[in-house]
N, C-alpha and C positions, 0 to 999 in steps of 0.2 A: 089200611089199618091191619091186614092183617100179616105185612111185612113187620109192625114196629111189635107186634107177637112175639115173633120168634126173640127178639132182641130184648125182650121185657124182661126178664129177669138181670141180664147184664146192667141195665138202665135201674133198672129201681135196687141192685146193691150196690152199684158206686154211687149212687143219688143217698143212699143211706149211712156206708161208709164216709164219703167225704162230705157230709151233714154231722158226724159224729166228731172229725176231724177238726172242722171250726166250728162246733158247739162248745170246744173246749172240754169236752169228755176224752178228749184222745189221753191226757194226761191221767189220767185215772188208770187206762188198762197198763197190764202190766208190759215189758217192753217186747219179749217175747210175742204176745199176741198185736202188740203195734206193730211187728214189723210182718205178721202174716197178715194183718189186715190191709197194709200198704201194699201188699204183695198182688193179694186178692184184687184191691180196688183199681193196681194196675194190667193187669193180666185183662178183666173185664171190662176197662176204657181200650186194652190192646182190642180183644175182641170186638167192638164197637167199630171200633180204628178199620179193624182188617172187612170187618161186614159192608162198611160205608165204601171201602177201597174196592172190594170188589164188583159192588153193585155200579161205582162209576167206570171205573177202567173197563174189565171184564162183561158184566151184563149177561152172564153165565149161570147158571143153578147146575149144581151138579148132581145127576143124573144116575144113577147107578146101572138102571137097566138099558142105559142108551151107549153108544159105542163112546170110545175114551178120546176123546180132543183136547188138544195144548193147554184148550182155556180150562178145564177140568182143573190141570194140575196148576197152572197158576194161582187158580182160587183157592186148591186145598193148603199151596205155599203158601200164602197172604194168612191164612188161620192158622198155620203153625210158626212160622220166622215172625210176624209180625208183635203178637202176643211175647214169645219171648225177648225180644228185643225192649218191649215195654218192662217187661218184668224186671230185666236185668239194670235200668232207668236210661235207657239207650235210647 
């Protein structure tokens, strides 16, 4: 429980966003703000993406006070390339 913590805000604004998406309110906001909300709701399914990836491949938490190993930087890769690749609809 108190893994799906940290993740709870990402989860409950794409659960919100794409609730609003097929409620058929997406039509209503203007286009400009549809297309940061798409933004938004894919960057935080990225983030999802990149959390669940690390937790299976890696199995690493990174540590700041502990000395710097390979799996460190892979996991901080996965939260930044992963998320943007989402964003861009990659």
């Amino acid at each position: 429980m108190k893994n799906l913590k940290r993740v709870a805000f990402e989860l409950l604004l794409s659960v919100f966003i794409l609730g609003l998406f097929f409620s058929g309110g997406y039509e209503l906001v203007p286009p400009a703000l549809q297309l940061l909300a798409l933004k938004v709701v894919l960057v935080s399914v990225g983030l999802l993406h990149a959390h669940a990836a690390g937790k299976l491949l890696v199995n690493t938490t990174v540590d700041w006070t502990d000395d710097f190993h390979p799996a460190h930087f892979v996991r901080m890769v996965l939260y930044v390339v992963v998320p943007i690749c989402y964003s861009l609809g990659g």
